[in-house]
N, C-alpha and C positions, 0 to 999 in steps of 0.2 A: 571511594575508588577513583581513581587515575581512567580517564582516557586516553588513549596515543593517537596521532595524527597518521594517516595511510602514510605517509610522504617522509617521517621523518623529522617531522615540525615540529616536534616535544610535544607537550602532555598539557592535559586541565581536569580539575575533579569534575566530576562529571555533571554536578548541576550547573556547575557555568559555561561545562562546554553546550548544557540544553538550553542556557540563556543566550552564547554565546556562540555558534555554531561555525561563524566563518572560522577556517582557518588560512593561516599565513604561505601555507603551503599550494591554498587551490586543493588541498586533500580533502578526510572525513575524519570524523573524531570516532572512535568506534575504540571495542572492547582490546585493550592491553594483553589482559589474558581470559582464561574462560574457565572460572569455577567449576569445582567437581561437585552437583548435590546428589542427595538420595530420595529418591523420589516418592519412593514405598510409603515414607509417614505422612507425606500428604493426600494418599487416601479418602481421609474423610473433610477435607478444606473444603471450605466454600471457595467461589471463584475470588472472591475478596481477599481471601487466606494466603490463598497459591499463591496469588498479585504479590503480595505486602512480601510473603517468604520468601519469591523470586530477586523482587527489586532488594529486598533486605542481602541477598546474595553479592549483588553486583552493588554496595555500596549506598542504596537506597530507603531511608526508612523517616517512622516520626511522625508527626501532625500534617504536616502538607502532601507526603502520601496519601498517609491516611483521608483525606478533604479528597483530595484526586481520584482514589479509587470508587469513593460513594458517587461519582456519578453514574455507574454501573447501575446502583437501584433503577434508574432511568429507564434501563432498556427495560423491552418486553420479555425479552429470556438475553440471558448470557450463554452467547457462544454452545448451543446447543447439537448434539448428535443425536445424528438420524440414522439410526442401522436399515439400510437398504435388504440384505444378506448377511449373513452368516461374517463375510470375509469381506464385508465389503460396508463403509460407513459413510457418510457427511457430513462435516462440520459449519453448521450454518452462523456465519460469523456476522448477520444482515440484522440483525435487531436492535439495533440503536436509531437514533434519531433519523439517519440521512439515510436508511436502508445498505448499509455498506461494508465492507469491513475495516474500511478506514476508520469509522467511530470505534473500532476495541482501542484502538492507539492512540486518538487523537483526540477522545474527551478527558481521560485521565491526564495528557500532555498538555492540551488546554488550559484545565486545573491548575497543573504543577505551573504552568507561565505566568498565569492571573497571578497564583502566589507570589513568586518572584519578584514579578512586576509590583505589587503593594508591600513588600517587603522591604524591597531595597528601592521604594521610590523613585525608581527608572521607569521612562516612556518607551518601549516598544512599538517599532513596528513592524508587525508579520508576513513577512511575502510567502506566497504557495503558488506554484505552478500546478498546474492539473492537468491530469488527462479524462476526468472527466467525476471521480470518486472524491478523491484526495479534498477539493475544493469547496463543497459543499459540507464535509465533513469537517473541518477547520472553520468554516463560518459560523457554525451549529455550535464550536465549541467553545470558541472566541468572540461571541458576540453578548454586546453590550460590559464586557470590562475591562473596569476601568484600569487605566494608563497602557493601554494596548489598542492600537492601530491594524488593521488587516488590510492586505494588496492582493488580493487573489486572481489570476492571468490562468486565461483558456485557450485555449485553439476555438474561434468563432463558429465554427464549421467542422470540429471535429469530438460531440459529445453526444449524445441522445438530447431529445429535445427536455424530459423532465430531469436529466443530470443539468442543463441551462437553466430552466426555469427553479431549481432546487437552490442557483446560486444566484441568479436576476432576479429574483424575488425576496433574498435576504434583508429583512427591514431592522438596521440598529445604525445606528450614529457610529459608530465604530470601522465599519469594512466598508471598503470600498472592491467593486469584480470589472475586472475590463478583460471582454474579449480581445483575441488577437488574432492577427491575419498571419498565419502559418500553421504549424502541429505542435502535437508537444513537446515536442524534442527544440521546438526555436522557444518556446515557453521556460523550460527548462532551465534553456542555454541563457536565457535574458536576466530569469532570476538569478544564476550563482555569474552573469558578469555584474549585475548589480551588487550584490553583495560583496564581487574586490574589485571594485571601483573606487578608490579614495574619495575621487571629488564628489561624487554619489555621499559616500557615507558620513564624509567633512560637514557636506552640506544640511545631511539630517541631525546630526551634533548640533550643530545650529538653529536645531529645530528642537531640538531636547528630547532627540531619539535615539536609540540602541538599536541595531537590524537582527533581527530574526529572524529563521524560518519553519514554515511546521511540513515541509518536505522531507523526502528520507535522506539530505543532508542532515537534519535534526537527530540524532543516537536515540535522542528520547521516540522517535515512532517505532525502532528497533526493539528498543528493551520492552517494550509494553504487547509487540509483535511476540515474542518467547511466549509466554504466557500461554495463550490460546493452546499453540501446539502439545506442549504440556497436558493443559486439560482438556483437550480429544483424548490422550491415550488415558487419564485418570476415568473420564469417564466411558471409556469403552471398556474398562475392566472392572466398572462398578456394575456395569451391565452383566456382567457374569456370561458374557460371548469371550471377552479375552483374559486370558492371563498374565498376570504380573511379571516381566520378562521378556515375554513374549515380546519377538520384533515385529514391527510394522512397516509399512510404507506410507509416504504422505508424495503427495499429490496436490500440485500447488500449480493452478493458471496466472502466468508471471509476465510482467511486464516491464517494471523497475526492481522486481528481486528482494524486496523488502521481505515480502510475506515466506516467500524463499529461504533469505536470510534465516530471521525468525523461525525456523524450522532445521536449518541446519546449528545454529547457536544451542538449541536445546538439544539435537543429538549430543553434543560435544559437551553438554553439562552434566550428559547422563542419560537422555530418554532414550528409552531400545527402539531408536531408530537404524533399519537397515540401507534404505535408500531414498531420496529426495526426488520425485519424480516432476520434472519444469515442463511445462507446458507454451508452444507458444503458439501464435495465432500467424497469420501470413510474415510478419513482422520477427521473421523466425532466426535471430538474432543470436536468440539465447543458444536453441536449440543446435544451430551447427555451434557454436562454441562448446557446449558442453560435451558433444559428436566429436569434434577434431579438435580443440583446442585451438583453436580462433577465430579471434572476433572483428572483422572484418565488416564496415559501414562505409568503406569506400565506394562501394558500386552499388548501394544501396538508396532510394528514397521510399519514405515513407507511405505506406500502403496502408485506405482504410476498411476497417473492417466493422464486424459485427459483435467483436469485443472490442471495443472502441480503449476501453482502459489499459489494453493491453500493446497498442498502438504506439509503439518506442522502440527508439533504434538503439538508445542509449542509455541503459542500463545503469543505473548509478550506483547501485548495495553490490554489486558485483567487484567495486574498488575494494571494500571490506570484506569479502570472502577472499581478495588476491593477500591483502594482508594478514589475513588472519592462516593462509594456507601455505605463502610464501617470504612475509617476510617487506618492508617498506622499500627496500631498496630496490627492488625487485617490481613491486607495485607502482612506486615513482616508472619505472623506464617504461611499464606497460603502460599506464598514464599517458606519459609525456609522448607515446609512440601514437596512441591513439589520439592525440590532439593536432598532433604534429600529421600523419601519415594516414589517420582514421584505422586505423587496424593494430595490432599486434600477434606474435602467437606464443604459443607456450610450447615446451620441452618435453618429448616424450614422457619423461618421468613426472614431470609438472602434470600431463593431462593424466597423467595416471594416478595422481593423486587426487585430482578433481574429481573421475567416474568413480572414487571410492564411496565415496558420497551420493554422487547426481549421476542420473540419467535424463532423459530429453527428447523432446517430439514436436512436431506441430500440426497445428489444424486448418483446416482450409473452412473459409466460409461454409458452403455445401456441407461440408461433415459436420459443421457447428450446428445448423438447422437442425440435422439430422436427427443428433444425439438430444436436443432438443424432446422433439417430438417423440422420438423414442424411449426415453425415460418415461415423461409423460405416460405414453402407451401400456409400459411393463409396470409401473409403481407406483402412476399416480401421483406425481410429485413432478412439480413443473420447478425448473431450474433458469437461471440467468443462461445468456451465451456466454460468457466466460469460464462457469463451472461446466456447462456443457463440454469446452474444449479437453478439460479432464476425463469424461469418461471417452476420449478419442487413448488416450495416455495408456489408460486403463483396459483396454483392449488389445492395443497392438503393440503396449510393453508390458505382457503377461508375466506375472508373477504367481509365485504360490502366497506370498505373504499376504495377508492382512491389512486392503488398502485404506485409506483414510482419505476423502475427495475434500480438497480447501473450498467451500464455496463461499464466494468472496460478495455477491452481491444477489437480491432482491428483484427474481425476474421484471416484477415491476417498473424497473428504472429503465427499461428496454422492452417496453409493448411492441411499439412496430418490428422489432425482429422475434418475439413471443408470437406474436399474431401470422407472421410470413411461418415461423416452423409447422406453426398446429394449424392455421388453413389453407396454409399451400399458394395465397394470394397476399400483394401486397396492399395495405392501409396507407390514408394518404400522407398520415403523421401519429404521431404517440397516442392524442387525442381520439383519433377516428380509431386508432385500431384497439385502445380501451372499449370503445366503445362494442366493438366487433367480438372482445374477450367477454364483456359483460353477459351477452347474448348464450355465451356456452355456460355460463356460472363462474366464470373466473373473474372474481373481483379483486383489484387492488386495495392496500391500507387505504383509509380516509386521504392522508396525509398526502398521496401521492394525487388523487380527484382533487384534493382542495388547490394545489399549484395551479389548474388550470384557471380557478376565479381570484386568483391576486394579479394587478399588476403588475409587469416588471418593472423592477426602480432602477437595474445598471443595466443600462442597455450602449455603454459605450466600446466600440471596436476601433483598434489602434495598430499601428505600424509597430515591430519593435523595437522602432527609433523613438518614437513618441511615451514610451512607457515610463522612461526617467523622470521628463517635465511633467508629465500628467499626476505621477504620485507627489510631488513636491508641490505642483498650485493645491491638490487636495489637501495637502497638510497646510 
């Protein structure tokens, strides 16, 4: 299968638009068209199965899948559902390595790079911008192979203190993490001007490198994103609560729109999805645009919260829903308006094609604690602040249908806001307020107590003038 460029910039088969991701346009490589499957005989797949059937849909298949999918054994469960109610589920997408749901996408993509890379004897080097998930989950997957390089760039001052130490503690010859002095939207913005910078990229040539990225410019985090949603609705009708058919709602706390995406891609393949429910946090970007139809970051700066991953003004998978909705030509001037003027807006009949699909909300810190706690109280099940902002969605955009809650990460990677929900008082860092969780029985994975006795190894923080020369001495 052929990928198309948002902008109009022609095509590339799809594994080299995931080796090869920049395109000439400043676009995104993303789905041409969107296969029609049938879901029913998958049924009885393992999550291995659905993968391999899925990707085999969109052009994907063979030995180097196959090698990329098996790092799934890894996890503790795959992508597991948790029936709350009757009408009501979670899909806990945190059981991989870095607690997150960046590992569903990004160890299989990983895989599939490594191959690449030893295949066709190319040097890679992997840049990722984070906001906070992303970054740790890319080093986890890309670390120690060979003829691949890793740059991975934070916001200094805007992640939880064990999403830092999950990526300053990363020990392989291979990556290199530098903070930086802004958010992630300058993070972001550093990475894809690196990437079409010529004398940037000249110079890595020179180096006997290829640039890559495992950001949701990468299609490959997309296509591996399908999946999951898929199997929430297999397994909630193995459960014998729902029926085959039956339509659902999904429920997705959104920040860059990938997990989004990945949710609307599988409506459109065929899952009986009725509506897409975005979530967003003070940074509520998403949610007047999917509200009025426009997306409007001129009179906006970045605001931090307590879903810290959710913290983006700029929305990047949202270029691939304009295309995939209205078409490149189209997508280019909404593009080009938003670079140009920071805003755009769409056409009656445009935003009436968008609420076909999506609806939209947001959460105030305050309500995030809340829901928090509240869970907790009613069911005994303690949640991240970012799935929290979900059952804010789940409330006061009531439905009769059958919700689906995306929970995208591992209360654990956020103690000090765990600890402010359930005792009402703040800890003086992640640290202390584990410690304050221990005391109630709430203990974290090993994994997460053991970051606090490593070392950190990158501890260097950078202007985003400096990020160029820094990754070129490292090489």
């Amino acid at each position: 299968m052929f990928l198309a460029d948002t902008r109009g910039g022609g095509e590339l088969p799809l594994l080299q638009a995931l080796a090869h991701p920049a395109s000439p346009t400043k676009g995104l490589y993303t789905l041409k068209t969107i296969p029609q499957l049938d879901f029913a005989p998958c049924l009885n797949y393992s999550y291995q199965e659905l993968a391999a059937h899925i990707c085999a849909a969109l052009g994907l298949s063979g030995t180097m899948l196959q090698r990329a999918l098996e790092r799934y054994n890894a996890f503790a469960q795959t992508a597991p559902l948790k029936i709350l109610k009757p009408n009501l589920a979670v899909q806990e997408l945190y059981h991989g390595p870095t607690l997150a749901f960046k590992d569903m996408a990004l160890q299989p993509l990983g895989a599939l790079l490594g191959s690449l890379a030893k295949e066709s004897q190319e040097k890679f080097l992997i840049l990722v911008a984070t906001s906070g998930d992303t970054g740790p989950a890319t080093l986890a997957s890309l670390a120690g192979l060979e003829n691949i390089k890793v740059v991975c760039l934070y916001p200094a001052k805007g992640t939880s203190l064990v999403q830092a130490l999950q990526m300053q503690t990363m020990d392989a010859p291979n990556l290199k993490v530098y903070g930086i002095e802004g958010n992630f939207d300058d993070a972001q913005s550093a990475l894809k001007n690196l990437l079409n910078d010529p004398e940037f990229n000249t110079q890595l040539q020179e180096k006997g490198f290829s640039i890559g990225v495992a950001n949701s410019v990468n299609f490959g985090r997309v296509l591996f994103q399908i999946i999951y949603h898929v199997w929430a609705y297999l397994e909630w009708v193995r459960s014998k609560t729902l029926k085959f058919g039956d339509f659902i709602r999904v429920v997705v706390p959104s920040g860059n729109f990938g997990n989004a995406l990945g949710a609307f891609y599988a409506k459109e393949m065929g899952l009986p999805v009725a509506k897409i429910a975005i979530v967003s946090n003070a940074n509520d970007v998403l949610a007047e645009f999917f509200n009025t139809g426009v997306y409007d970051i001129s009179h906006r700066t970045l605001q931090k919260t307590y879903a810290p991953a959710m913290d983006i003004l700029k929305s990047s998978n949202v270029e691939r829903l304009l295309y995939a909705l209205f078409g490149h030509e189209r997508t280019k001037e909404c593009m080009q308006n938003l670079d140009t003027q920071k805003r755009y807006t769409l056409g009656a009949s445009e935003l009436e094609k968008l609420r076909e699909h999506f609806e939209a909300i947001s959460c105030t810190d305050a309500e995030c604690l809340g829901y928090i706690k509240q869970i907790y109280k009613d069911f005994n099940y303690l949640i991240d602040p970012h799935t929290a902002t979900a059952f804010k969605a789940l409330e006061s955009l009531k439905s009769p249908l059958p919700s689906v809650i995306v929970s995208t990460a591992s209360w654990a990677k956020f103690p000090k806001t765990t600890c402010l929900a359930l005792e009402n008082k703040p800890a003086k860092d992640d640290k202390e307020a584990l410690e304050v969780l221990a005391k109630q029985g709430i203990v974290p994975p090993s994994c997460v107590t053991d970051l606090f006795k490593k070392p950190p190894i990158h501890t260097e923080v950078l202007k985003v003038t400096e990020i160029a020369s820094h990754i070129k001495a490292w090489l």
